[in-house]
C-alpha positions in Angstrom: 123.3 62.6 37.7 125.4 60.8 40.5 127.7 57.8 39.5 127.4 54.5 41.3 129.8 54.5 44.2 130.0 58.1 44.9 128.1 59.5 47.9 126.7 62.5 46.5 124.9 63.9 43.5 127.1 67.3 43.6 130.4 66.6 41.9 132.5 69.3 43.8 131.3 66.5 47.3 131.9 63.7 45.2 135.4 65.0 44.1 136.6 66.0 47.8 135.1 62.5 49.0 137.8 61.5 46.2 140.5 63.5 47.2 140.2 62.6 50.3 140.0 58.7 49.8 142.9 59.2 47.8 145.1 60.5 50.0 144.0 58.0 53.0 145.3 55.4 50.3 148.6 56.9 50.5 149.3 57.2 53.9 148.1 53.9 54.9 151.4 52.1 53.5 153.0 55.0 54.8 151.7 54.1 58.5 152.9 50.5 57.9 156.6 51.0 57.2 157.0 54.2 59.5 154.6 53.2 62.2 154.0 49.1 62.6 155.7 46.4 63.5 155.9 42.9 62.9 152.4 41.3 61.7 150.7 44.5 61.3 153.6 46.1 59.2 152.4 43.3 56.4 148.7 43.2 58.1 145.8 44.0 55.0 144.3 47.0 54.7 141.3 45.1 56.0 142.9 43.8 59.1 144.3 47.1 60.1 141.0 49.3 60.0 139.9 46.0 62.0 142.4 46.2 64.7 143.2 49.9 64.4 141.5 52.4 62.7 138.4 51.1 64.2 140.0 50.9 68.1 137.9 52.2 71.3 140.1 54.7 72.0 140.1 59.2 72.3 142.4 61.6 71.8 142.2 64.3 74.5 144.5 67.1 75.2 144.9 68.5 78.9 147.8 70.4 80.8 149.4 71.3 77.2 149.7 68.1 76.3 147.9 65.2 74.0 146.5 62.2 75.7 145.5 58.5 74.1 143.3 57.2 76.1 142.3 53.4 74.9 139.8 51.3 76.0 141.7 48.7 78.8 140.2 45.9 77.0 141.2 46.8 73.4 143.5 43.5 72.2 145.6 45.4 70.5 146.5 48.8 72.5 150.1 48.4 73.0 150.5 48.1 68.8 147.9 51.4 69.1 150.0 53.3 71.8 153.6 51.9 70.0 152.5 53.2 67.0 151.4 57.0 68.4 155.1 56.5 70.2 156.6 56.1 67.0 155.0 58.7 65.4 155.9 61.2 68.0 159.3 60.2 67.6 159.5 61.1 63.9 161.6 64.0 63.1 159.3 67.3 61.9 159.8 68.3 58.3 161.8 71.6 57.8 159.2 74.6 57.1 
């Protein structure tokens, strides 16, 4: 019997849908104080999947290297593109 709110009637979907809205809770604040800048480093949840989780834009990888290509007329590209340039720029965890 599926539970209100869940997506499936299988409980092994219902409990990776879980896991994985879990952990996209986690790294949300994450991408705000590693990642943003001024008004979208205290922006809403709701305003940042408006303005960037949602953005017209494709990762593409070509000549050994990974592209962003956004849309020209996305209002807020540079903040998208900063953001990716930031995260480059992070140091890589020790293995």
């Amino acid at each position: 019997m599926a539970c209100w709110g869940f997506p499936s009637r299988h409980s092994h979907v219902n409990q990776a849908w879980l896991e994985l809205s879990l952990t996209a809770l986690d790294l949300l604040p994450w991408a705000r104080i590693l990642l943003l800048e001024g008004e979208l480093a205290a922006a809403e949840p709701k305003k940042l999947r408006y303005r960037l989780l949602h953005a017209a834009a494709r990762i593409t990888r070509g000549g050994r290297r990974m592209h962003l290509r956004i849309a020209a007329t996305w209002p807020w590209r540079n903040e998208l593109t900063n953001a990716f340039a930031r995260l480059a720029a992070l140091p890589r965890p020790a293995t």
